[in-house]
N, C-alpha and C positions, 0 to 999 in steps of 0.2 A: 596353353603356352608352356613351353617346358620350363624347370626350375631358371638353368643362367639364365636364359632370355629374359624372366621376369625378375629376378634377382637384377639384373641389370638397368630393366626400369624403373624398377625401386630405388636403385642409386641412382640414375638420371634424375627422378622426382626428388630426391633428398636434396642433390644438387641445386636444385631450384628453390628448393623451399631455404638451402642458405644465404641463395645470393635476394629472394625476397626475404629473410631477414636482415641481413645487409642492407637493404633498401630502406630497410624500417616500415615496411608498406603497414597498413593498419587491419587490426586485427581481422576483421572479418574479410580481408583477401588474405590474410596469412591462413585463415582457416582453409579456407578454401585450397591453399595447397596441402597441408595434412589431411583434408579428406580423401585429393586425389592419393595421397600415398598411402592413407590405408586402405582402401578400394585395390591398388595394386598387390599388399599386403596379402588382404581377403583374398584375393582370388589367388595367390600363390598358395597360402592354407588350405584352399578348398581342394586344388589340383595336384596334391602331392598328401602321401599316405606317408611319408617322411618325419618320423618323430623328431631328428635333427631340424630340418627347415619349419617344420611347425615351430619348434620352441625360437628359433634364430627368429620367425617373423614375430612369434610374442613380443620377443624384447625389440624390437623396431616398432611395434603398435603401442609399447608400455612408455620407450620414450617418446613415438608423438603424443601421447595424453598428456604428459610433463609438459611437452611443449605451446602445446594447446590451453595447460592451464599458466602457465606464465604470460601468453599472450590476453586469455582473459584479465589476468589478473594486473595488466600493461607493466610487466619485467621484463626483463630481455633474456629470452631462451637460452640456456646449455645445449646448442646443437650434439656437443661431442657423445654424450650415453647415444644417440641415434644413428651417428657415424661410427661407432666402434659396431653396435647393432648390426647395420649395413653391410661393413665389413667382413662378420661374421657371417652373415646371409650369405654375400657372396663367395668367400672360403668354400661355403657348405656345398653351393650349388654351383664351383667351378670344376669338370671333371679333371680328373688327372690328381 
């Protein structure tokens, strides 16, 4: 899948995963959306030889850990380090 396409479903998933913290849903389906997004992540790293989109998906996989470990830890996540991430993702992989 090319970079925006998946850079776009990386924000579709982050999407989700705010409005299920909004929800409060409990940890282990909150996990289960940070897995689906970094699986989207993944595979955006693997298919792109892009040193900019490698590092932009870094920092989207460094903030779900943060998020991941707040949910462990039953805090309530700083979505924003993953949405700024996101953004940056998608800057990178928007042409023009």
């Amino acid at each position: 899948m090319e970079c925006g396409k998946l850079a776009a479903a990386v924000v579709r998933s982050i999407d989700e995963l705010g409005r299920a913290a909004d929800d409060a849903i409990d940890a282990e389906d909150f996990g289960e959306f940070t897995a689906a997004v970094e699986k989207e992540v993944e595979e955006l790293q693997e298919s792109t030889g892009d040193a900019e989109v490698a590092a932009a998906a870094e920092s989207v996989l460094d903030a779900l850990d943060e998020i991941a470990q707040a949910a462990e830890n039953d805090t309530e996540p700083d979505l924003s380090p993953l949405g700024d991430a996101a953004d940056e993702l998608t800057a990178i992989c928007s042409p023009g």
